[in-house]
N, C-alpha and C positions, 0 to 999 in steps of 0.2 A: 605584860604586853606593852604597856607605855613605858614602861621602865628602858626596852629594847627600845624601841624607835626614839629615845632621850638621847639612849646612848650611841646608837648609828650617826644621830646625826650630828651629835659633839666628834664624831670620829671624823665624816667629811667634813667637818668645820677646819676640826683642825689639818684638813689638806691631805687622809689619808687616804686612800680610795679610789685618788683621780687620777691613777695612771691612767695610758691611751688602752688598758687591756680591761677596762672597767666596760663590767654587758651589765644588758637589764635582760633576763631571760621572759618570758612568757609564757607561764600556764593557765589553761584551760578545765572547767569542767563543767559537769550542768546542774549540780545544786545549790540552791539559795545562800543567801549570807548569813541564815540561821544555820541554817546544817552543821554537821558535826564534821561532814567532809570538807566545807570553804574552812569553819574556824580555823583545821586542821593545816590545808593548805597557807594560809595564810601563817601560821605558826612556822613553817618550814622556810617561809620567804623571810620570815624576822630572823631566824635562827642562820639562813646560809647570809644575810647581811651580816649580822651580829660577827660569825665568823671570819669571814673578809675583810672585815674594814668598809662595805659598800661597797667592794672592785667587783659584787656580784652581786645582781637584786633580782628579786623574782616579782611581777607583776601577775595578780592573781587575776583573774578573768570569769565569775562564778555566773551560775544560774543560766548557762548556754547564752555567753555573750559572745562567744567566738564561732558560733553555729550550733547545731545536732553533735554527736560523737562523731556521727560517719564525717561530717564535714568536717571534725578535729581531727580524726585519724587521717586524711589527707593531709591535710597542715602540717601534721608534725612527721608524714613520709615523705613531704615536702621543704621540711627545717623551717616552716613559716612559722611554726608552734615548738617550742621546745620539752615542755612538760605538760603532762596532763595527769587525771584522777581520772580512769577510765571505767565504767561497769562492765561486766565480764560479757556483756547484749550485745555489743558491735564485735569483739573480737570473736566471740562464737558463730558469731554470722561467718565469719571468715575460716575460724578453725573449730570447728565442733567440739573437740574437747575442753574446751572451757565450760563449755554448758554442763561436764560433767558435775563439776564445782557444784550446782543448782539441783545436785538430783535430790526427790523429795526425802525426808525424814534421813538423809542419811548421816547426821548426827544429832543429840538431843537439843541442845542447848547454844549459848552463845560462848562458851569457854572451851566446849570443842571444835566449835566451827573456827575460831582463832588457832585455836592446834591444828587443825587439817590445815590450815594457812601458812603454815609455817612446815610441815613437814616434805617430806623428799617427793613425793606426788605432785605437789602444788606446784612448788618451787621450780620441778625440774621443767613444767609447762612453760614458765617463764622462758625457756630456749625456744619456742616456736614461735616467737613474736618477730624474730632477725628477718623472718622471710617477709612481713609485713612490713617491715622499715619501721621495727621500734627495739627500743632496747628495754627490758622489762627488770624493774628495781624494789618490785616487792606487793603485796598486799594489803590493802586494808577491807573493811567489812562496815555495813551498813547491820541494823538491826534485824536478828530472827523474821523471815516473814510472816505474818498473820492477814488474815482476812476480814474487810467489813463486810459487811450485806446493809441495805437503804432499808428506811423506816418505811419506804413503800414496799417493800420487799422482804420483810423479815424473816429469821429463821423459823420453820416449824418443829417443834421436840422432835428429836430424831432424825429432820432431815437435812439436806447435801443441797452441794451446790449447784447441780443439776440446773438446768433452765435458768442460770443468770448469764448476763453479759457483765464479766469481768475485766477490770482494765489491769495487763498486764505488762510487759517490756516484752519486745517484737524479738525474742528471742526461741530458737524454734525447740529448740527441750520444754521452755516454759509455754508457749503455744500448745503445744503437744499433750502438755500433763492437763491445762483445763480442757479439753477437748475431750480427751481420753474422760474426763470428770463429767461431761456433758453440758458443761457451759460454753458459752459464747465468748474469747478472750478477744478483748478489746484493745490491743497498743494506744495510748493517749502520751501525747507530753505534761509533763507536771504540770506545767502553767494554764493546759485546758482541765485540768482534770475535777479542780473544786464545781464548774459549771457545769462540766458533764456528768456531774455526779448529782449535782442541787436539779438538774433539767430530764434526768433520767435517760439518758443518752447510754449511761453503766448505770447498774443497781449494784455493784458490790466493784471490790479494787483488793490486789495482793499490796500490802504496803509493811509498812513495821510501826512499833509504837513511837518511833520519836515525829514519822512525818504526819502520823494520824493527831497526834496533840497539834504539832506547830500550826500544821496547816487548818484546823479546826476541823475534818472529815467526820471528828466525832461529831458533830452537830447533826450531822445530817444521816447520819448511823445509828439501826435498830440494837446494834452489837456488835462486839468486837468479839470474832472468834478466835483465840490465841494458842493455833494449831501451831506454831513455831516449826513449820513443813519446810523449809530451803532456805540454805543460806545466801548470803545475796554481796559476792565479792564483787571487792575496788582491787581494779592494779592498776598499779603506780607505774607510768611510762615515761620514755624520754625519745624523743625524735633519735633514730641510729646516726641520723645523717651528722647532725649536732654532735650527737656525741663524740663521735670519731675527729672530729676537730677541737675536742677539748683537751687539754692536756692531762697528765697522769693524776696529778696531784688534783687539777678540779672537778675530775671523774670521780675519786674515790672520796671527794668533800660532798658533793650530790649525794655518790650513794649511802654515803654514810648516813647522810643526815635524812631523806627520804626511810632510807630503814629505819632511821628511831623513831619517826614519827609515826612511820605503818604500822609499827610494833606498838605503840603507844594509843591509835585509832584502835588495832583491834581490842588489847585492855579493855578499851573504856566501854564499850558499845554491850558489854553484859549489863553494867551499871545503868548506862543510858537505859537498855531497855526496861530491865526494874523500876527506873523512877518515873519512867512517862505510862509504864502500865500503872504505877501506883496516883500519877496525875489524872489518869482516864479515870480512875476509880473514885478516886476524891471529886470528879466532877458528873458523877453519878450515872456513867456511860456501863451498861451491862458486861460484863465480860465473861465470855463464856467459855470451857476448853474442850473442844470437843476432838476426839481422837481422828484415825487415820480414815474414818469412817463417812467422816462427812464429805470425802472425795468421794465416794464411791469405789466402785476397785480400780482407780485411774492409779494409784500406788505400785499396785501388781503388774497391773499391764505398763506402764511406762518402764519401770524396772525389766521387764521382757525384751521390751522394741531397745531402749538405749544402752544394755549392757553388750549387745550386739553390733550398735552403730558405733561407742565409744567404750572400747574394752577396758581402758585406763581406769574407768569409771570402778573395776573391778578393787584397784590395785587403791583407790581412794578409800572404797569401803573397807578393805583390810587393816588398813591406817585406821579408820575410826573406830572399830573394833576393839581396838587397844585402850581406846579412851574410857 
């Protein structure tokens, strides 16, 4: 990474870069600068300089400095934002089958959830962003979901989640599945959520292992249940407006380089997940895996209600099938 920005800048030294067609673009997204999605980000804005010469730099914007999503997805139907790292939460608010993406248990693991991401299902979604005023360039992924439960609130042998107030992302498949589970889902933004969780405001949180290590959740956690129930996609966006004023050649330099890196994000996050479960462990944090059971039959009946609202959902599970 330093090696890059040594060399960017020996490049504008030596005077290459500063035509009048030289931008600084602007992306946006709302994870911290530990995250795997800013490092990521931030990789891509070294690599499209690196390419250029500097005639193109991406200014990264992380941990919701540019607003909420909903307030970036205006921005960038707007061209005020040119790129973002979106969650699949604000775009299913708009087109429901995104939330397909999140249905529970519908693949094992984190090495299929990257294949569903990649194949003709997912992909072909990416066409129904045109109508929101985005142009859609690929995929990445966040860690398997699992679940804490508060040391005020522990799990009892055998039982479910039932009677918690769970903090979720306000998206309405995932709404719907703790409900259906008979908990209270609670939408927070990340930055309230270590207090609301230390003040019992939630006694449990859907998260993955890399944010439950960083952000220290374990501390305040009887157990980590590591039910690995929904996968939890990133797509990679670009303002349409933007783009349609870029030229051929620095359309297909974006996408190029946003695809190696998608492709690269989701790689890594099997890994990720393994070694921050294996951090949880070495730091004497319970981990427990309890199957499909400790929803209650919120599995069955969401599968009911949303293969009906979101038929595609169909056409995803066939895909995973094969896996």
């Amino acid at each position: 990474m330093r090696i890059r920005h040594i060399i960017t800048a020996a490049t504008l030294m030596l005077g290459l870069g500063t035509s009048a067609s030289a931008e600084t673009l602007k992306m946006g997204l709302i994870t911290p600068p530990p995250h795997q999605w800013t490092k990521s980000a931030n990789a891509l804005a070294d690599a499209i300089a690196m390419e250029t010469g500097g005639r193109i730099t991406v200014e990264v914007f992380p941990a919701g400095q540019l607003g909420n999503e909903a307030q970036m997805l205006q921005q960038l139907q707007t061209g005020a934002l040119d790129l973002a790292f979106l969650t699949v939460g604000e775009l299913t608010n708009r087109d429901p089958n995104f939330g397909a993406l999140t249905a529970p248990y519908l693949v094992a693991n984190g090495e299929e959830a990257a294949k569903l991401l990649e194949g003709p299902t997912a992909t072909g979604l990416l066409d129904r962003l045109a109508p929101l005023g985005l142009k859609g360039l690929g995929y990445g992924m966040a860690g398997m979901r699992i679940v804490l439960v508060s040391k005020d609130a522990p799990l009892a042998e055998g039982g479910t989640v039932a009677g918690r107030k769970i903090r979720t992302v306000p998206l309405a498949q995932e709404l719907d599945f703790w409900r259906m589970a008979g908990a209270t889902p609670t939408p927070l933004p990340l930055t309230e959520l270590y207090d609301a969780y230390a003040n019992g405001q939630i006694d449990g949180m859907q998260i993955d292992f890399e944010g439950t290590y960083n952000t220290r959740f374990y501390e305040l956690s009887s157990a980590v249940l590591d039910t690995e129930h929904m996968i939890f996609p990133m797509v990679a966006v670009t303002s349409a407006r933007k783009w349609q004023g870029w030229s051929e050649e620095d359309q297909a330099l974006i996408a190029r380089f946003v695809a190696e890196e998608t492709a690269r994000l989701r790689a890594l996050y099997p890994q990720i997940d393994a070694e921050y479960r294996a951090k949880l462990g070495e730091a004497g944090v319970p981990i427990l895996t309890p199957g499909p059971e400790v929803f209650g039959s919120a599995v069955e009946e969401w599968n009911r209600v949303w293969e009906d609202k979101t038929p595609i959902l169909m056409d995803l599970r066939q895909e995973a099938a094969q896996y």
